[in-house]
C-alpha positions in Angstrom: 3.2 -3.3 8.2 2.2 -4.0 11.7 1.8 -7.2 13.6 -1.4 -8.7 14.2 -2.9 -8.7 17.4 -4.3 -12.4 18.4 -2.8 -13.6 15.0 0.7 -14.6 16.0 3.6 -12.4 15.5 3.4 -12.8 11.3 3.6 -8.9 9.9 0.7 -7.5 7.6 0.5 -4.8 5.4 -2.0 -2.2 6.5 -1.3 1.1 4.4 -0.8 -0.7 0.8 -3.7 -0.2 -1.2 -3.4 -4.0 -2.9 -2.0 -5.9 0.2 -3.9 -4.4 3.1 -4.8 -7.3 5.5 -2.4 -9.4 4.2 0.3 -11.7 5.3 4.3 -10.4 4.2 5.1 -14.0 3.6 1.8 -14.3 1.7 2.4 -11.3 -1.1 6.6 -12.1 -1.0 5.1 -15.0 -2.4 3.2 -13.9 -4.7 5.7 -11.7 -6.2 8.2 -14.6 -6.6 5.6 -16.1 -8.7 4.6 -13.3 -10.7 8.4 -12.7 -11.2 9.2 -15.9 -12.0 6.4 -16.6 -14.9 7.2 -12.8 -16.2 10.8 -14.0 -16.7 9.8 -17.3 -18.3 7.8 -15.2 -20.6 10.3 -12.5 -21.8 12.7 -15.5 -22.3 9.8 -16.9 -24.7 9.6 -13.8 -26.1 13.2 -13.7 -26.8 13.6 -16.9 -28.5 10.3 -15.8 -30.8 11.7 -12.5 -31.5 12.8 -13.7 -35.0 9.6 -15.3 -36.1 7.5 -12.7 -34.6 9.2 -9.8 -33.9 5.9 -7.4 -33.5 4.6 -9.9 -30.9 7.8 -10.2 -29.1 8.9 -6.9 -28.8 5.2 -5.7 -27.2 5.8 -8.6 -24.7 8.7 -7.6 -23.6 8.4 -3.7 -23.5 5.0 -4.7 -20.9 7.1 -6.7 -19.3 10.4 -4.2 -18.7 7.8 -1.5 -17.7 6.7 -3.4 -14.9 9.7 -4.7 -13.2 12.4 -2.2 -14.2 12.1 0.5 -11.9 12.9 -2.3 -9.2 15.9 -4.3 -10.9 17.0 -3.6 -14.2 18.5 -7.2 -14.3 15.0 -8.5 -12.9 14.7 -11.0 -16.1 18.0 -12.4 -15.2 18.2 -12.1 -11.1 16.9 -14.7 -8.8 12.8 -13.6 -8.1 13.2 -14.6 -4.2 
């Protein structure tokens, strides 16, 4: 991350391959968001595991892939 010249003091990624250009605040963001609907779908995955188990448990094996390796609690912990 550096901080842009002639832009104000807000920091940018410049060596990530998805965020380069980009505001921190802007992609922090982001992540909240995508965090926060990913929790509000393995939660409806949950309550659905009886009814459709097959369903439920693909949902939330995607979903434990993909933010496990930064919190193991993430479906429970606060996405800020």
């Amino acid at each position: 991350m550096t901080v842009g010249a002639g832009q104000g003091i807000a920091a940018r990624f410049t060596w990530h391959p998805e965020y380069a250009g980009r505001l921190l605040l802007d992609v922090r963001e982001e992540l909240v968001r995508d965090v926060s609907a990913d929790q509000r779908s393995h939660a409806l995955a949950m309550e659905a595991a009886e009814a459709r188990e097959d369903d439920a448990l693909v949902t939330v094996l995607r979903l434990e892939k993909r933010w496990s390796p930064y919190d193991l609690d993430w479906a429970e912990t606060d996405p800020g």
